[in-house]
C-alpha positions in Angstrom: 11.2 7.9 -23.4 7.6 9.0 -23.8 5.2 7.7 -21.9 3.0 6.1 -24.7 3.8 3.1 -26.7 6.3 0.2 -26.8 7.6 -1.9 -29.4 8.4 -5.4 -28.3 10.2 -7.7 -30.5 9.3 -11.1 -31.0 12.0 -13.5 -31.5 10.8 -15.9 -34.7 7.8 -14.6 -35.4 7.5 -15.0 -39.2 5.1 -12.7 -41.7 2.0 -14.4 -42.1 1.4 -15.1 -45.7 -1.7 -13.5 -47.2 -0.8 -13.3 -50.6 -2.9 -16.6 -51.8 -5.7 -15.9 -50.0 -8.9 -12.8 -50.5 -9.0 -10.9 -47.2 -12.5 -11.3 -45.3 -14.6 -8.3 -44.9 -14.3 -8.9 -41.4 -10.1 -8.5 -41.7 -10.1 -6.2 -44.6 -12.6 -3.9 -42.1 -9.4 -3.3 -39.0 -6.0 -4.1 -40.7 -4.6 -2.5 -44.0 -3.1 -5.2 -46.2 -1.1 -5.6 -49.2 -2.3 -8.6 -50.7 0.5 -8.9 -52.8 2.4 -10.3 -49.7 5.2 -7.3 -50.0 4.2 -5.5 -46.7 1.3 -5.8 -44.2 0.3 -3.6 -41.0 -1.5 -5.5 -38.4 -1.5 -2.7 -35.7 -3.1 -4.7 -32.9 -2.5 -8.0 -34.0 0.4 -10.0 -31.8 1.4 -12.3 -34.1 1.9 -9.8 -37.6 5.4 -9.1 -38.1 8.8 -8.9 -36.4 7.7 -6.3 -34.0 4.5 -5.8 -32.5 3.4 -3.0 -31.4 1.4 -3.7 -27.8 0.0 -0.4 -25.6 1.9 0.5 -22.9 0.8 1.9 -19.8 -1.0 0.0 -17.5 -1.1 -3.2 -20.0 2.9 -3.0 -20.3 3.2 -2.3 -16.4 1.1 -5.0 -15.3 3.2 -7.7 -17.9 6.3 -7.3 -17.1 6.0 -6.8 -13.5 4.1 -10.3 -13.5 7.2 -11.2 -15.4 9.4 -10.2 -13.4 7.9 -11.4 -10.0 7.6 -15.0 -11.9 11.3 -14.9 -12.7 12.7 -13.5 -10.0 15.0 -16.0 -7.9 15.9 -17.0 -4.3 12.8 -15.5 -2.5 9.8 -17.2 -1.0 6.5 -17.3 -2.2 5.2 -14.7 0.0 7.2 -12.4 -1.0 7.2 -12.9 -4.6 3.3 -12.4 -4.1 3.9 -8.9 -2.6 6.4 -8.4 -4.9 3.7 -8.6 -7.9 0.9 -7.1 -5.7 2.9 -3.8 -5.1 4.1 -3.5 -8.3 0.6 -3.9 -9.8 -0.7 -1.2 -7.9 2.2 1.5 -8.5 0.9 3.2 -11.4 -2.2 4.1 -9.4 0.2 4.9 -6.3 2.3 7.4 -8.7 -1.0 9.0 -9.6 -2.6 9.4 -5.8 0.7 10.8 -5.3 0.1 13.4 -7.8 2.8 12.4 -10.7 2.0 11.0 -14.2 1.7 6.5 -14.0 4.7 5.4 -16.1 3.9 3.8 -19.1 7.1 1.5 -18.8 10.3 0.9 -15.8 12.6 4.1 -18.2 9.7 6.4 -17.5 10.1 6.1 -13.6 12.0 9.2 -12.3 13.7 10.1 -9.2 10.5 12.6 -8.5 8.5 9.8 -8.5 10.4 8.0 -6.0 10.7 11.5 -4.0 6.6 12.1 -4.5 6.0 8.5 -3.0 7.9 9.4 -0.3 6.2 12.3 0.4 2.6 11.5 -0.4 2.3 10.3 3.5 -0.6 7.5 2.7 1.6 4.8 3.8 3.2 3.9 7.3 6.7 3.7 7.1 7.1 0.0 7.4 5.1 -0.3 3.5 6.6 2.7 1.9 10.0 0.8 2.5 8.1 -2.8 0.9 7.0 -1.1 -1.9 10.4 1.2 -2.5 12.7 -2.1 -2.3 9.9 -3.4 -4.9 9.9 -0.8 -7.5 14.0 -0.5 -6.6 14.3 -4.4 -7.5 11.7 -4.5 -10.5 13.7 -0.7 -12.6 17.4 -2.9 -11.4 15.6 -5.9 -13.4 15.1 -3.8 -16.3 17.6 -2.0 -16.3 17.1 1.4 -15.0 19.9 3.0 -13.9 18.1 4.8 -11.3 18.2 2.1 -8.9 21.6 2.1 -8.4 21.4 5.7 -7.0 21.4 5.2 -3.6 20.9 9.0 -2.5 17.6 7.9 -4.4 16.0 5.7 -2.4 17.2 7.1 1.3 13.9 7.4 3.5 12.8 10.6 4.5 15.3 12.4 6.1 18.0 10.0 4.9 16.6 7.7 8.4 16.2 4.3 7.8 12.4 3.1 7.7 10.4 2.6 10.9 7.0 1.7 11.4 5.0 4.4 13.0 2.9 5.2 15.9 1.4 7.9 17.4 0.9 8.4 20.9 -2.4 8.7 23.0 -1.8 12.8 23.5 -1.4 12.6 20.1 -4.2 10.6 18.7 -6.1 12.5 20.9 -5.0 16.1 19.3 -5.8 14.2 15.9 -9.5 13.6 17.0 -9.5 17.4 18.6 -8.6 18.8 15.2 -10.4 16.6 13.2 -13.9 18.0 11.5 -17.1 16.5 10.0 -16.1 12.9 8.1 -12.6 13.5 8.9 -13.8 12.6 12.6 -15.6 9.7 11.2 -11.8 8.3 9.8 -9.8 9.1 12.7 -12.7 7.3 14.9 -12.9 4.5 13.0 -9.2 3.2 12.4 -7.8 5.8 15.5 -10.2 4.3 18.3 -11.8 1.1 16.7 -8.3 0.0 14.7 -10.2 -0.6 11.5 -8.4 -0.6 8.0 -9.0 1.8 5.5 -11.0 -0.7 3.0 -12.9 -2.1 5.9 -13.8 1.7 6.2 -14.8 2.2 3.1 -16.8 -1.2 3.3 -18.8 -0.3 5.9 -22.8 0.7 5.6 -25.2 1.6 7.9 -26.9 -2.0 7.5 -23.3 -3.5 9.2 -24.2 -1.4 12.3 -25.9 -2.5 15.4 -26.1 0.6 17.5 -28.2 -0.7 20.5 -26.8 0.2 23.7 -25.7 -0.9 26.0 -23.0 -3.3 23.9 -23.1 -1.8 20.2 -21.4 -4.1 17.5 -20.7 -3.6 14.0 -19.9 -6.5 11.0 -16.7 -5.7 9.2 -15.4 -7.1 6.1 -12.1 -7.9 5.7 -9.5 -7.2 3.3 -9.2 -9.2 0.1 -9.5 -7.9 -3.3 -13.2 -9.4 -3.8 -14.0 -9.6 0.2 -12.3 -11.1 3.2 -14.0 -12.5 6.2 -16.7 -10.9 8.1 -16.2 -10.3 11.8 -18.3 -8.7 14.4 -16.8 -6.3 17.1 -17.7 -4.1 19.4 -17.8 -0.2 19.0 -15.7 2.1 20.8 -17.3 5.1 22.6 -15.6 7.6 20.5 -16.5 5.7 16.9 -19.9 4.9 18.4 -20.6 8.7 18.6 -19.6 9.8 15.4 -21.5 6.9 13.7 -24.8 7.9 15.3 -24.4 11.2 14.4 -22.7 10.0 11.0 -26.2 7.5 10.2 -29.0 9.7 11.4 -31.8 9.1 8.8 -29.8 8.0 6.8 -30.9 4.4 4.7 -29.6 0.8 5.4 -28.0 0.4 2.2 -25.8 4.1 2.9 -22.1 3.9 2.9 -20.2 5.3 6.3 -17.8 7.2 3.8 -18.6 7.0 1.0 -16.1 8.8 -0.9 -12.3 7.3 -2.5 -9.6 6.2 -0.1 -7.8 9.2 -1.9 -10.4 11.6 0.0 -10.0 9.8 3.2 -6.1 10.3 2.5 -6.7 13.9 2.5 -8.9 14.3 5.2 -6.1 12.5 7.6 -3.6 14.7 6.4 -5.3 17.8 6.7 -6.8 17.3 10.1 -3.1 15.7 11.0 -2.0 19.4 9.9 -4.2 21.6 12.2 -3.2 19.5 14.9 0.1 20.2 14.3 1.6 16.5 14.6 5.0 17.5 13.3 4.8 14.2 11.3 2.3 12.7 8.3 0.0 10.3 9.4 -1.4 7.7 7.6 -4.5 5.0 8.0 -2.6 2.4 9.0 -0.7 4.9 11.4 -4.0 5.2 13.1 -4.7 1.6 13.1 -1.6 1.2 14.9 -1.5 3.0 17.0 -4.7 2.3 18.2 -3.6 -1.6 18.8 -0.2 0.2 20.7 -1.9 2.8 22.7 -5.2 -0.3 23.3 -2.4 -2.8 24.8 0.2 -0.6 26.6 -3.6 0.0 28.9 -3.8 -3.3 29.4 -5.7 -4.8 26.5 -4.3 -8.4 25.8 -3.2 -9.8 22.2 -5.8 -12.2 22.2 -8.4 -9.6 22.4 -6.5 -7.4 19.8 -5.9 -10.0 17.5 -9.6 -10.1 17.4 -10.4 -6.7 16.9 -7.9 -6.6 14.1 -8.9 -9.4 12.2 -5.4 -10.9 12.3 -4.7 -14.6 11.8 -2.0 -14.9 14.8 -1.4 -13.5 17.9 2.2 -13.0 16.4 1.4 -10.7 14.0 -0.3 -8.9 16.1 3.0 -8.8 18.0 4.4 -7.5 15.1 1.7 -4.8 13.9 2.2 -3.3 17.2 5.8 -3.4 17.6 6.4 -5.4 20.2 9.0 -6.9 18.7 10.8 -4.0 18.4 9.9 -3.2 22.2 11.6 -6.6 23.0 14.7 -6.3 21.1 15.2 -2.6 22.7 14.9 -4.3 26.0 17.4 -7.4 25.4 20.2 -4.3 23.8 19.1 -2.4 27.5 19.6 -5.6 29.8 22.9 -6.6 27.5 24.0 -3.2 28.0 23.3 -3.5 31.8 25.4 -6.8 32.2 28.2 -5.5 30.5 28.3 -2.1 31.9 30.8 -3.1 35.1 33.4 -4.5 32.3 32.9 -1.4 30.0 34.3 0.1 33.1 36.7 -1.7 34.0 38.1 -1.1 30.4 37.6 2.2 30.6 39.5 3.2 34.2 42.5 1.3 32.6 42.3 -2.0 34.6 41.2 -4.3 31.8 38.6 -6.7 32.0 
């Protein structure tokens, strides 16, 4: 199917009837009209004939994923938010990850799904949100790609994990990191900021007097979250002087598209020879990991993250996941003079 327009069909819409009346110049000047009532071309009107022809694209995207988030049963209103927040914002994803936004759910290819796998500008733990998103929404319309389940394997065919990096590695990062690809890596590697709070930032939000320098960060939210002050870490404080040096109130930190600051991770993330993609919220992260396993407490990251509990937190982190590993460890450890038992032949 081309990636163009769509025809959607109306169910008892009726043909308006024009014959009795003189067209306006106003109606006459954007629709063609036979006034003797046999036939009539409304090309952007909704309500002229049987089908209407609507634009696709974005327009048709952004419909019928509402749609389908609305209609979709048995899930929570949380998720049916991030449902219809994901699937708002693939066509844009699709493009940043270099392939063509679908004008409708046939459109959507298996190298798409491949290419968002790829791109690398989302931790593992969102790439799998927004895959089981888009997976849901082409099943809903009836896509016969999401039934492939080769399809929608993570990379390597491994199931999805959040990511970290460790503090060698974060370390390498900032080592191989050049110009304002430092400025990133500082920012949400050593100060755990998000990327939009990046991008946010301007030289006004800094207070670089020593010896306790703070900046004000806004948070996420599509038209502005809350503003929190925190301090500046020793790395980020040096690249911002440098970054700010005559440089006005009113200047941006980075003031280029999160699609730049994409690149600049990746690229520095490649002459330090990671072995694995690395995203902003990789960095952010790990940051939080790296900040608590040397003794920062949850409380104090909590803070510095902008996060509304101390569980999430928990979460962002991976604690969770450190827990569980632990409880399979000691489990293993309580069972392991049975195992044996069982396994020198004298039962349990």
């Amino acid at each position: 199917m081309a990636r163009g327009s769509t025809t959607v069909a109306r169910a008892g819409a009726q043909k308006p009837n024009f014959a009795s009346r003189s067209p306006s110049p106003l109606i006459a000047g954007q629709f063609t009209i036979d006034w003797n009532g046999e036939s009539i071309n409304l090309p952007v009107c909704r309500f002229g004939s049987e089908e209407t022809t609507v634009p696709s694209g974005v327009r048709w995207w952004n419909e019928r994923a509402r749609r389908f988030a609305r209609e979709k049963r048995g899930i929570g209103e949380r998720w049916r938010r991030t449902i219809r927040q994901y699937l708002l914002a693939m066509p844009r994803a699709l493009e940043r990850a270099g392939r063509e936004a679908p004008a409708s759910a046939a459109d959507v290819t298996a190298e798409d799904v491949e290419a968002l796998k790829t791109a690398g500008f989302w931790a593992n733990s969102t790439l799998h949100t927004n895959l089981v998103a888009l997976r849901e929404f082409l099943r809903w319309e009836g896509n016969p790609l999401s039934e492939d389940v080769e399809v929608w394997l993570a990379p390597g065919g491994q199931a999805i994990n959040r990511r970290w990096l460790t503090a060698a590695q974060l370390g390498a990062l900032y080592s191989a990191a050049s110009g304002r690809e430092k400025v990133i890596v500082a920012l949400e590697g050593f100060n755990g900021l998000r990327r939009v709070e990046v991008l946010r930032l301007h030289a006004r939000d800094l207070d670089l007097t020593l010896p306790n320098p703070t900046m004000r960060v806004l948070g996420k939210g599509r038209h502005g979250g809350k503003y929190r002050t925190i301090p500046i870490q020793p790395v980020a404080y040096a690249e911002l002087v440098a970054w700010t040096l005559n440089q006005p109130a009113t200047a941006a930190i980075f003031p280029y598209h999160e699609r730049t600051a994409d690149h600049d991770v990746r690229r520095a993330a490649h002459r330090a020879a990671l072995g694995v993609p690395v995203s902003g919220h990789d960095l952010r992260r790990s940051f939080g990991r790296i900040a608590y396993q040397a003794g920062v407490s949850l409380v104090d990251l909590k803070y510095l993250y902008g996060h509304e509990s101390v569980d999430m937190t928990a979460h962002y982190i991976g604690l969770d996941d450190d827990a569980a590993r632990r409880g399979l460890n000691a489990f293993g450890e309580a069972m392991r003079p049975f195992i044996q038992q069982v396994q020198m032949g004298a039962g349990p």
